[in-house]
VOPAGU-2260 file (C-alpha; in pm, 1 decimal, decimal comma):
REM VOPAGU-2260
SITE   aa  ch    i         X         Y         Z
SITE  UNK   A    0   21528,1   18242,5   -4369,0
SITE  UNK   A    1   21847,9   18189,8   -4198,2
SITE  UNK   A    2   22199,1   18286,0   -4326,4
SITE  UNK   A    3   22511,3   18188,7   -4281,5
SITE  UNK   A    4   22866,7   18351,6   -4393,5
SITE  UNK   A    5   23149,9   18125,3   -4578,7
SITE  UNK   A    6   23448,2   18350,3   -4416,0
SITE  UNK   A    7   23714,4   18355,8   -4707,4
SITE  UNK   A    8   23812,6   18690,4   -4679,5
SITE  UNK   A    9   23776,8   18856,8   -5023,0
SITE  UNK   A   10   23574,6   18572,9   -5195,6
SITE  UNK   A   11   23344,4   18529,3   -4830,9
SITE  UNK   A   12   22967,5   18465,3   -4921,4
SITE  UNK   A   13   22613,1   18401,6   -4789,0
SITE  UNK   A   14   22437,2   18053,4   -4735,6
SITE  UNK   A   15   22094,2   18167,4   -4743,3
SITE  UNK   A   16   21853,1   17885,6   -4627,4
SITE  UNK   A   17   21437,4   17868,7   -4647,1
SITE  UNK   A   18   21134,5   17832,6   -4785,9
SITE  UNK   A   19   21033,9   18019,5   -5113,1
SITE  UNK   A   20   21373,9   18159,7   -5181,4
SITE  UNK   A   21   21364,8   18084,1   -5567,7
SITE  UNK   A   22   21131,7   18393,2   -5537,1
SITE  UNK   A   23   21328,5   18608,9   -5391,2
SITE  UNK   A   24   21515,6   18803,4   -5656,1
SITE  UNK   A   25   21698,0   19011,0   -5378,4
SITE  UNK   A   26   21859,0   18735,4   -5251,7
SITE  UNK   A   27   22042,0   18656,8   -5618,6
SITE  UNK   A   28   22104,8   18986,6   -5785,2
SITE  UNK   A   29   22367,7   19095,8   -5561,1
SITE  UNK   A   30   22603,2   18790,4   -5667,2
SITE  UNK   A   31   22566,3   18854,6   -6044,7
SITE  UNK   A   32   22833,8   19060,0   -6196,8
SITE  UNK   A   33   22589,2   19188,3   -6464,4
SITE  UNK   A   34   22232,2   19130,0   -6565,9
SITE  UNK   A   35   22323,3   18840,5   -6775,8
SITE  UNK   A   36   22279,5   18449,4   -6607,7
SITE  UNK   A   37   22258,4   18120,1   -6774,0
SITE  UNK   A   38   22071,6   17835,8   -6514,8
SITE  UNK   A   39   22308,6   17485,7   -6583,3
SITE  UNK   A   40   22030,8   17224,7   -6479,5
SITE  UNK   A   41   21919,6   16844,8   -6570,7
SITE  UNK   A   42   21618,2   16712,2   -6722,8
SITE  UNK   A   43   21475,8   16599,5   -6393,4
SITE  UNK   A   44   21507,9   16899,2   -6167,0
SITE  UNK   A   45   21486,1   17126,1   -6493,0
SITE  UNK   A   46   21088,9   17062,0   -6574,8
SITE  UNK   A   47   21037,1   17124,2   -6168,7
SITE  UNK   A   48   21195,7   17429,5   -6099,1
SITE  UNK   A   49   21354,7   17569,4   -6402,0
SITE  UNK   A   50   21109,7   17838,4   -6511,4
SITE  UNK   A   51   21082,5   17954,9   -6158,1
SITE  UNK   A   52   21398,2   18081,9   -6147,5
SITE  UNK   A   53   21385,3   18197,8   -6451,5
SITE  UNK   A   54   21087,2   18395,5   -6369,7
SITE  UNK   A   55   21237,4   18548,4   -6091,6
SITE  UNK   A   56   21532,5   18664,7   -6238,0
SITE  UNK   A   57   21392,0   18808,2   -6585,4
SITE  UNK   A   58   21123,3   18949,5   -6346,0
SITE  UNK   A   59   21425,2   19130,2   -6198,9
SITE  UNK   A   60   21574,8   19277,7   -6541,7
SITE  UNK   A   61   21821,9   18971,9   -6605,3
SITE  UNK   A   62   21893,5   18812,5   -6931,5
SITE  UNK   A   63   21842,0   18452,0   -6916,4
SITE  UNK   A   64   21973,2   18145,1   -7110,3
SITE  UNK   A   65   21943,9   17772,8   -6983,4
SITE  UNK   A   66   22091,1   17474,7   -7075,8
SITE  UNK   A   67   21947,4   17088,3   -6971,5
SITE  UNK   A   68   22195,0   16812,9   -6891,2
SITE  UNK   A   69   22098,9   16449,9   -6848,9
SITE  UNK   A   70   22041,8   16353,1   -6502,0
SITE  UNK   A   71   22274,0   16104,0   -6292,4
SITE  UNK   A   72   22614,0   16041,3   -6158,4
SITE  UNK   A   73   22662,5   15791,2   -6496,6
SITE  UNK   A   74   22665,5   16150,2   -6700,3
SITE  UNK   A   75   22924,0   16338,7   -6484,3
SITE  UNK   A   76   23203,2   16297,6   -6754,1
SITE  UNK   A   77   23386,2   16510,1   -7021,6
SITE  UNK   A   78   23094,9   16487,1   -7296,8
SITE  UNK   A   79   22851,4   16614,7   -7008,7
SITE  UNK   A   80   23038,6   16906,7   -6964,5
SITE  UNK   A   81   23086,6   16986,9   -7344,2
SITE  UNK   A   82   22715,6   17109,3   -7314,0
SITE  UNK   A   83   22752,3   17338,2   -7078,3
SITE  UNK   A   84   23072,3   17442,2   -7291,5
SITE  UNK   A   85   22888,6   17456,7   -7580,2
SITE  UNK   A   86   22597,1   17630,4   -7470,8
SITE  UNK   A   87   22793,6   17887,9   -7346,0
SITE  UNK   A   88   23057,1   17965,4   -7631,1
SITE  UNK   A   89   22651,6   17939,0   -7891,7
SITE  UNK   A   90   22542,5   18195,9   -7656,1
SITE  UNK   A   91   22828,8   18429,0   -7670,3
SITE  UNK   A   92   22858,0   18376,1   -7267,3
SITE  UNK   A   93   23129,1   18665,2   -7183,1
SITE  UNK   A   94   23322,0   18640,7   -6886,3
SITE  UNK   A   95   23110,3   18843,8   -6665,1
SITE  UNK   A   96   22820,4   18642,3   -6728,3
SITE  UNK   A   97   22678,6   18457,8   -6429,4
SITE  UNK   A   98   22640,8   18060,3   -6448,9
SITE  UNK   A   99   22376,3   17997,1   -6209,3
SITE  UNK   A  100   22346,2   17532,5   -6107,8
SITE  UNK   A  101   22042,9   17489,4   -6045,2
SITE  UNK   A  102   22016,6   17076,3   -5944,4
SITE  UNK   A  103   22178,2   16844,0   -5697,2
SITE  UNK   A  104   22560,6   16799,4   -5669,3
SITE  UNK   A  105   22626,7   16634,8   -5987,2
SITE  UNK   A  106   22489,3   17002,8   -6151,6
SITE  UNK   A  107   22666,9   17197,2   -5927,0
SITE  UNK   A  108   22998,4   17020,2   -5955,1
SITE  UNK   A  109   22969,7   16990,4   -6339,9
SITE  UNK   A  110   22853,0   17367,4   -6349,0
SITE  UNK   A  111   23116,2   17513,9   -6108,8
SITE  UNK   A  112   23358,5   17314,1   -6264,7
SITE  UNK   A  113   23251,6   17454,3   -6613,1
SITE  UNK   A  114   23249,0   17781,9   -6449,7
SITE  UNK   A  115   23602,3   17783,9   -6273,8
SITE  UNK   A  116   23753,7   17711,7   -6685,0
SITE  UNK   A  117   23520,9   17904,2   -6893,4
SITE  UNK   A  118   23738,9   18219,9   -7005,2
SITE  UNK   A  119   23927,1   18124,2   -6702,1
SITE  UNK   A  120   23655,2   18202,1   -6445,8
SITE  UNK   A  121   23345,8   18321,8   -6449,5
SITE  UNK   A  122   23082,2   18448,8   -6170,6
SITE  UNK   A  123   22877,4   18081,1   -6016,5
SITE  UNK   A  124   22594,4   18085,2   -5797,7
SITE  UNK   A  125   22467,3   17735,8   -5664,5
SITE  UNK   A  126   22084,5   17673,4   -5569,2
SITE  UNK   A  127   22087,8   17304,3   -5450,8
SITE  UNK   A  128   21794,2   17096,9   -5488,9
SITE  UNK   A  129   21928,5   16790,8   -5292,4
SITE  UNK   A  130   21957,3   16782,4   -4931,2
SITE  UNK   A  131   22260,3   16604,4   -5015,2
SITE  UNK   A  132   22357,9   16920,4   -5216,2
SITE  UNK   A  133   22217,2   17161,7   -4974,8
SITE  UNK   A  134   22401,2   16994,4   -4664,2
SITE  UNK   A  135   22747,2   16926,0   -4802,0
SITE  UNK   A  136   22807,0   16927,2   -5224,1
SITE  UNK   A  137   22704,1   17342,2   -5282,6
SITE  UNK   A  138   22934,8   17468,9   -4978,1
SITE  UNK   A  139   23313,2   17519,3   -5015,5
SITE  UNK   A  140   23366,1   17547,3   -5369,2
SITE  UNK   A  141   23487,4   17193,1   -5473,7
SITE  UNK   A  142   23381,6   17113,7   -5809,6
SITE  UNK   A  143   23490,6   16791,2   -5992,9
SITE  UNK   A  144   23376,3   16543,7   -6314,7
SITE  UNK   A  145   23438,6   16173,4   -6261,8
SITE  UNK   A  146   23718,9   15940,4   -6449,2
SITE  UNK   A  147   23656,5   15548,0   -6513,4
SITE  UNK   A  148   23959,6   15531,9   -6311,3
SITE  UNK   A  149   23826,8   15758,3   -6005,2
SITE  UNK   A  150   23539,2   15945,2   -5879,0
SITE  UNK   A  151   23622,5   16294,5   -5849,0
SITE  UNK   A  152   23948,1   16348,9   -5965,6
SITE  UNK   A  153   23925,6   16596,8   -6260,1
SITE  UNK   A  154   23819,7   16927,7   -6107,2
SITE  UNK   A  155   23894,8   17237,0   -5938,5
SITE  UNK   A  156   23848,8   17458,5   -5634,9
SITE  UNK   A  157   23623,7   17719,1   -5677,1
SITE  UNK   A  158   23399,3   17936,1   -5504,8
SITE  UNK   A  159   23034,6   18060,0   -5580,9
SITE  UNK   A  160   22955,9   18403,6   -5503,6
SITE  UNK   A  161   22646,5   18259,9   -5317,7
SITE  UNK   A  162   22488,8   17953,4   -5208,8
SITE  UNK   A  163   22046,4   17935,7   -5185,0
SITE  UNK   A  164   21920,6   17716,5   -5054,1
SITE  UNK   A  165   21517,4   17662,3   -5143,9
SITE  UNK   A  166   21416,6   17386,6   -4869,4
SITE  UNK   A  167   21056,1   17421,2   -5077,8
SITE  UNK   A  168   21270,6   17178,8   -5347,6
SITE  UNK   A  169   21273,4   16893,5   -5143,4
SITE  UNK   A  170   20915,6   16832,8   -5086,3
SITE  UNK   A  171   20968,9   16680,1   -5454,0
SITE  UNK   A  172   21291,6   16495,4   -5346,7
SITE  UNK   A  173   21254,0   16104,1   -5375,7
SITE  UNK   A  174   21271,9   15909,9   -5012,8
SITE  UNK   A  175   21643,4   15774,5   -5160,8
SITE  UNK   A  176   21744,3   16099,9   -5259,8
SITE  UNK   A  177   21656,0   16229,9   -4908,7
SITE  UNK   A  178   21808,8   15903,5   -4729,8
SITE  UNK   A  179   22159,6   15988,4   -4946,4
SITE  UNK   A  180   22174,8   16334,6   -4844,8
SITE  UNK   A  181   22120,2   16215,6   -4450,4
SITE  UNK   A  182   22448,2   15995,6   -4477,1
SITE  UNK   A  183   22621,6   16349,3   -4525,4
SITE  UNK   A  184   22424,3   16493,9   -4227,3
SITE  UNK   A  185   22522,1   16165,6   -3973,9
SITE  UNK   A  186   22874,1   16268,3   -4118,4
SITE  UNK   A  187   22891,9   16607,3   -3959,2
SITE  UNK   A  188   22803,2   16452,3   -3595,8
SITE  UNK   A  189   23093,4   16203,3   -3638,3
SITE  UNK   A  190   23312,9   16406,6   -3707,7
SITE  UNK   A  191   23307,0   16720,7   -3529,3
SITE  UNK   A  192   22993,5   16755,8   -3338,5
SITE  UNK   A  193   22890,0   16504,3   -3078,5
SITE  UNK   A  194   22564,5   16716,5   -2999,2
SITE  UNK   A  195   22394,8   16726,6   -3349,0
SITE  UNK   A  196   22490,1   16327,8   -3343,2
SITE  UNK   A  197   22300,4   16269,5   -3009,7
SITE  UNK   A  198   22004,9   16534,1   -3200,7
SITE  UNK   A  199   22015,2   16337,6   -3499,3
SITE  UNK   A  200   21977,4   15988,3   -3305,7
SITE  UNK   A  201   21649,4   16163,3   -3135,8
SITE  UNK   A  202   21531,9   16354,2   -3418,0
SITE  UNK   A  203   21564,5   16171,3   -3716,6
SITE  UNK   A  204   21259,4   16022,4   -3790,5
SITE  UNK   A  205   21099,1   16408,9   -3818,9
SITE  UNK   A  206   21445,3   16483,5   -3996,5
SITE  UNK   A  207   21282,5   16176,6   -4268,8
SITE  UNK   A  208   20905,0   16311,5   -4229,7
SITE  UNK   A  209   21078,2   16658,5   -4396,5
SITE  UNK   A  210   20914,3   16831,6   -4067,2
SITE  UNK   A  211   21017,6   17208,6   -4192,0
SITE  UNK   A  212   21175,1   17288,8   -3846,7
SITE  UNK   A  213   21409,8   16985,3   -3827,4
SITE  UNK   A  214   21508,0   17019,7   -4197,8
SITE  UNK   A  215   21592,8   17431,4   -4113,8
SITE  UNK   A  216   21791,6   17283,7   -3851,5
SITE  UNK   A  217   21982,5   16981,9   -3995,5
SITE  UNK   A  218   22074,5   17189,3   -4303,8
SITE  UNK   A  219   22178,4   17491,4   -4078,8
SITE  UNK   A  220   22409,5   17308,4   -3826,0
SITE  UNK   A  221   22513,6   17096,4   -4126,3
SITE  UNK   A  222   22623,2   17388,1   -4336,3
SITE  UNK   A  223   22748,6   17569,7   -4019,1
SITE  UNK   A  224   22999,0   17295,9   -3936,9
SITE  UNK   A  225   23129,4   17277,2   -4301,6
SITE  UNK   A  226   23164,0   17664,8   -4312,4
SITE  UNK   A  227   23391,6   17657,2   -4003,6
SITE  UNK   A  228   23599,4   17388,9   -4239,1
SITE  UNK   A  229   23625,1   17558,4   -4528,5
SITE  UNK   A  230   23719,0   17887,2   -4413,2
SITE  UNK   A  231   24045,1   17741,6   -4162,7
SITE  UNK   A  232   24144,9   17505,9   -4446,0
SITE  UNK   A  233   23978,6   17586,8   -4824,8
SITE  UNK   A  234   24212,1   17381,4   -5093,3
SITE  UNK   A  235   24220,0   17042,5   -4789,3
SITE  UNK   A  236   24593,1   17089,5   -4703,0
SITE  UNK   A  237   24478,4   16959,5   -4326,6
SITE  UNK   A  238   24120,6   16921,0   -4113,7
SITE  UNK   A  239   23923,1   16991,5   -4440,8
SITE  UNK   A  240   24029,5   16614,6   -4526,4
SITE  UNK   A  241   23817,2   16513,4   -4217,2
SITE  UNK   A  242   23475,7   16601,4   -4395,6
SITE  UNK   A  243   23604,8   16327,0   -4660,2
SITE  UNK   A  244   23459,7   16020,4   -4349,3
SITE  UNK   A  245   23388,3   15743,3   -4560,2
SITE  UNK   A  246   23425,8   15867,6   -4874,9
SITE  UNK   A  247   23813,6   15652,2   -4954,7
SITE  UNK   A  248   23592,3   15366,0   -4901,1
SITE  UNK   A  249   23203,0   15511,2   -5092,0
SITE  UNK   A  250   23399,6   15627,8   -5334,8
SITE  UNK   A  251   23536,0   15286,5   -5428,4
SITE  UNK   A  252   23227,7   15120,2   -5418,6
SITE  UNK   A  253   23066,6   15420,5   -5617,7
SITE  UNK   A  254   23374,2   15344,4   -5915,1
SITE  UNK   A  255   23371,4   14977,1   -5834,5
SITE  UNK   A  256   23024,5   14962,5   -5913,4
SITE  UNK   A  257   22965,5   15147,2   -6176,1
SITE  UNK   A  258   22865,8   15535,7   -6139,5
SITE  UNK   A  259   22509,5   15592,9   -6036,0
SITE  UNK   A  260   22419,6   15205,5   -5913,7
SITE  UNK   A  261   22483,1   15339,9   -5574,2
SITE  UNK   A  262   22419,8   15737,9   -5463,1
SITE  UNK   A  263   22719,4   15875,5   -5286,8
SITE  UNK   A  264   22491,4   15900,7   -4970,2
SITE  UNK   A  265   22458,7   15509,1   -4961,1
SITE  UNK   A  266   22803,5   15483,4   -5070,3
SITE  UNK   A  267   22920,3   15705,1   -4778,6
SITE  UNK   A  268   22700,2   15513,8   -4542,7
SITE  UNK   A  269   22893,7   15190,5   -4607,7
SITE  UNK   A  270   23197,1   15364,9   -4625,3
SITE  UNK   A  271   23192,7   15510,8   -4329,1
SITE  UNK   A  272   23070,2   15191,8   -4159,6
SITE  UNK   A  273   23393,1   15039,4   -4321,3
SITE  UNK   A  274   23598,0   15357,8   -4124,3
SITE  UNK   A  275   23425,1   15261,1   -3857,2
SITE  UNK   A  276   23507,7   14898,8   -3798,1
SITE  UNK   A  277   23882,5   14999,1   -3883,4
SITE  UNK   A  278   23890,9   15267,1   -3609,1
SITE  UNK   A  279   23762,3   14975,0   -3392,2
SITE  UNK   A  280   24035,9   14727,4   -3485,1
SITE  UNK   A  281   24275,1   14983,3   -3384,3
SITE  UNK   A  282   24140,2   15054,0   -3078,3
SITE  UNK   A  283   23946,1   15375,8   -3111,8
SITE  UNK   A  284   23584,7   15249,7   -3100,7
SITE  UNK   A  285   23393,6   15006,4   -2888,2
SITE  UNK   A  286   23172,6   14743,7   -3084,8
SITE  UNK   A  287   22913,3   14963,8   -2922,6
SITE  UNK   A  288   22998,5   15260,8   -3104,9
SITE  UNK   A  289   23012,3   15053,5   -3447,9
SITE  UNK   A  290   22663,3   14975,5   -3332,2
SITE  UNK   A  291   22570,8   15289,9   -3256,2
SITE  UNK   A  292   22643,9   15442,3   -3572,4
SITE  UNK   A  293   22498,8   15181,2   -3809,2
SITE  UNK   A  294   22208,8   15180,4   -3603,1
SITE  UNK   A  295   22146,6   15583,4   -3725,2
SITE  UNK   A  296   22247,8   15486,7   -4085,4
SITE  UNK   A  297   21961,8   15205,8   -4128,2
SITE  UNK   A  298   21691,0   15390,6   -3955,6
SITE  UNK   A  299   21753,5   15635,3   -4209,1
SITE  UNK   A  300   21746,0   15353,7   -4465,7
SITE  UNK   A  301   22080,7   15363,1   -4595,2
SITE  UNK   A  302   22311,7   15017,1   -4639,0
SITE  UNK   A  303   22546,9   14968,1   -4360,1
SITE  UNK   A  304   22743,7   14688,6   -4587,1
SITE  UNK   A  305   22937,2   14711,2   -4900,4
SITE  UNK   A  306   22949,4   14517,5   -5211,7
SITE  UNK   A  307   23122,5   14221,0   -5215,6
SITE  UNK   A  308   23464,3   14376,2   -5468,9
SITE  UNK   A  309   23671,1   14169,6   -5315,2
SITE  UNK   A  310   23993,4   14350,0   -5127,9
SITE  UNK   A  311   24201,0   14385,5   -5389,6
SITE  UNK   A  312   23968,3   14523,2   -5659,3
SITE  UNK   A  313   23873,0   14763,3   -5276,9
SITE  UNK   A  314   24249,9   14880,2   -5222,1
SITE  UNK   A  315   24308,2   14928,0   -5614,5
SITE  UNK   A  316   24037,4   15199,7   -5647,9
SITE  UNK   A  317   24137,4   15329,9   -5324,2
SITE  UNK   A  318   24477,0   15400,9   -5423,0
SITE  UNK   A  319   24351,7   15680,9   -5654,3
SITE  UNK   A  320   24216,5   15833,8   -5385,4
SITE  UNK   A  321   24274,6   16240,4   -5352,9
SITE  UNK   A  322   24414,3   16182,4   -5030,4
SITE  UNK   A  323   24681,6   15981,2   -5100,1
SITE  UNK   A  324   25028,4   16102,7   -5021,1
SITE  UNK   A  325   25388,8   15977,6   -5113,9
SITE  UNK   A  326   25236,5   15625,7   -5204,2
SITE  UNK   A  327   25059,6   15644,5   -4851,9
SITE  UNK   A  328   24696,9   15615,4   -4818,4
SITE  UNK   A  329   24563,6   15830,1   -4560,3
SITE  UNK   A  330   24211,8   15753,0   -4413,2
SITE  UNK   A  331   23979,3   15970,3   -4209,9
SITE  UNK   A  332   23900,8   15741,6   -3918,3
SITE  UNK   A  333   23729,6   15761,8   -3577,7
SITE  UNK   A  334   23933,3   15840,2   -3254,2
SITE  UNK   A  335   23552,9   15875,1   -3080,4
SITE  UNK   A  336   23173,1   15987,4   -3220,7
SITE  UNK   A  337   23274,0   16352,8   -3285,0
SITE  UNK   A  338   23601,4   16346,7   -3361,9
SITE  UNK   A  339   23760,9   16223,5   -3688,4
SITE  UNK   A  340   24140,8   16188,8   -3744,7
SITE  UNK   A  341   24361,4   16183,0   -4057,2
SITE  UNK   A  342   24533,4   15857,5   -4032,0
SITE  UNK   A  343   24808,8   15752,5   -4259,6
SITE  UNK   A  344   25009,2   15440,3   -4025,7
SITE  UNK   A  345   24685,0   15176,8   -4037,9
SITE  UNK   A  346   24836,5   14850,6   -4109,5
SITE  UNK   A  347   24755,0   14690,7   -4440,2
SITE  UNK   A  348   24598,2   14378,6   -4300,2
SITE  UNK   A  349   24408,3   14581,2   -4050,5
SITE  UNK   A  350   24239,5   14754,1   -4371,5
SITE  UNK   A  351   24156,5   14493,7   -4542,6
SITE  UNK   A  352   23996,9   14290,0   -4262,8
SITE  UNK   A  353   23783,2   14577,7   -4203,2
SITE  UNK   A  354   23637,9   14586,1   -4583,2
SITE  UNK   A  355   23615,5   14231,4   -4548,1
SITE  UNK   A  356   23396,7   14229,2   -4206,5
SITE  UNK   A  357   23183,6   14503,7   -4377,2
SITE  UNK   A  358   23099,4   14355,7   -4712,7
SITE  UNK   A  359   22820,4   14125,0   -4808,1
């Protein structure tokens, strides 16, 4: 097992990450409040995993109760999230009972969400199932439902008191499942660490064959990076922004497209290939580099082109963007592979020729 340390002072927790850690009742019981838990999970990860945890945890003295949400990104709404609500309020759920997500980031955004406004806060553990969720969507305590208008925009900040992290769970991940959650790996490498880029580029294809030791490592140096984020700048006032590469774009295509037609991995892979091709047209990046980076994203079979919105119906969605400011959209671009900048001054023609060189 390896662990790592969220440093938020107060509210700082443990990313623990390894095999057979669903077992491991000494690992959870210190984040519950009392020995009362109810798991939040979906109907796909929930026949897989769900009496597992259960086991481990009544095995341990705890109370459990579970509710079963339908899976996929097309369920990540207001009704959704009336289950959770609604299982918790039938199950006389006090405040200082634990909510425990037990799925991939749609589950742990719905259930920390649901957890950060039930009786105004109540104790939330995440176990990730997704590498996806395990890399990126459990860590830092954003949680979120999505709007027709905008992916993402109805939500909260909002820690866990732990994140664990079962890599066991993803020997039953699907191969696009596991491709989506390596668009959020290649992320980390752009953005902030040139090394685990260059790693990735020569380790990849054992990163795909779910070879234990690469995984251990990816999700490590993965969760590492956005631990360092999250602890200088936890509500995004500043360089938290930068772990958003891609997404102004993804998460257009994801709206654009109707939620769940495209995973946000595949949606951050074009995305970012769209950031990409704008950093280039002002200068940043060599065609080379463009190259180099879509090169990663299709060996790890993830699209390297949008869908063909058209601009306007592009910059539309886009302008509900989170990072928008005074009217201004700001996109995370590329000054180089490794380091990502907050942009706000890219001309408006310059933008839309890039969406337009990266559709199809």
């Amino acid at each position: 097992m390896r662990t790592l340390n969220v440093a938020l002072g107060d509210r700082a927790y443990p990313i623990h990450i390894g095999p057979g850690l669903l077992a491991r009742p000494e690992l959870l019981l210190p984040a519950l409040k009392t020995p009362r838990a109810i798991i939040v999970t979906n109907d796909r990860v929930g026949p897989l995993y769900l009496e597992r945890l259960r086991a481990t945890l009544e095995g341990a003295g705890v109370s459990v109760s579970a509710v079963e949400l339908p899976d996929g990104e097309a369920h990540k709404n207001w009704q959704t999230l009336n289950l959770i609500f609604d299982a918790l309020l039938e199950g006389r759920c006090e405040r200082s009972t634990t909510l425990i997500a037990l799925g991939g980031g749609v589950v742990g955004d719905m259930g920390g969400f649901a957890a950060a406004t039930y009786q105004r806060g109540m104790p939330f553990i995440q176990v990730p199932t997704t590498l996806l969720a395990q890399v990126d969507s459990s860590v830092g305590g954003k949680t979120a439902i999505n709007h027709p208008l905008g992916k993402n925009m109805i939500g909260a900040f909002y820690q866990p008191r732990l994140v664990l992290a079962d890599t066991v769970t993803l020997d039953t991940l699907d191969a696009r499942e596991l491709a989506a959650g390596a668009a959020e790996v290649i992320k980390y490498g752009l953005i902030r660490d040139p090394e685990f880029f260059v790693w990735l580029e020569d380790n990849l294809d054992r990163l795909l064959a779910r070879e234990p030791e690469a995984l251990a490592f990816a999700i490590e140096r993965s969760c590492r990076n956005k631990a360092e984020v999250v602890a200088a700048d936890e509500t995004e006032q500043g360089e938290r922004a930068l772990l958003n590469l891609g997404h102004t774009f993804g998460h257009a295509i994801e709206t654009g497209m109707g939620y769940g037609e495209w995973l946000h991995g595949e949606a951050v892979a074009a995305g970012t290939m769209m950031a990409a091709e704008l950093s280039r047209r002002l200068g940043w990046l060599t065609q080379q580099d463009v190259d180099r980076i879509g090169r990663l994203f299709e060996r790890a079979g993830l699209p390297v082109w949008g869908p063909a919105l058209g601009v306007e119906r592009y910059l539309e969605l886009m302008s509900h963007d989170k990072k928008v400011e005074a009217g201004r959209l700001r996109l995370v671009l590329l000054k180089s592979i490794g380091r990502a900048v907050l942009h706000g001054d890219a001309p408006a023609e310059a933008v839309a020729a890039a969406i337009v060189a990266r559709c199809r």
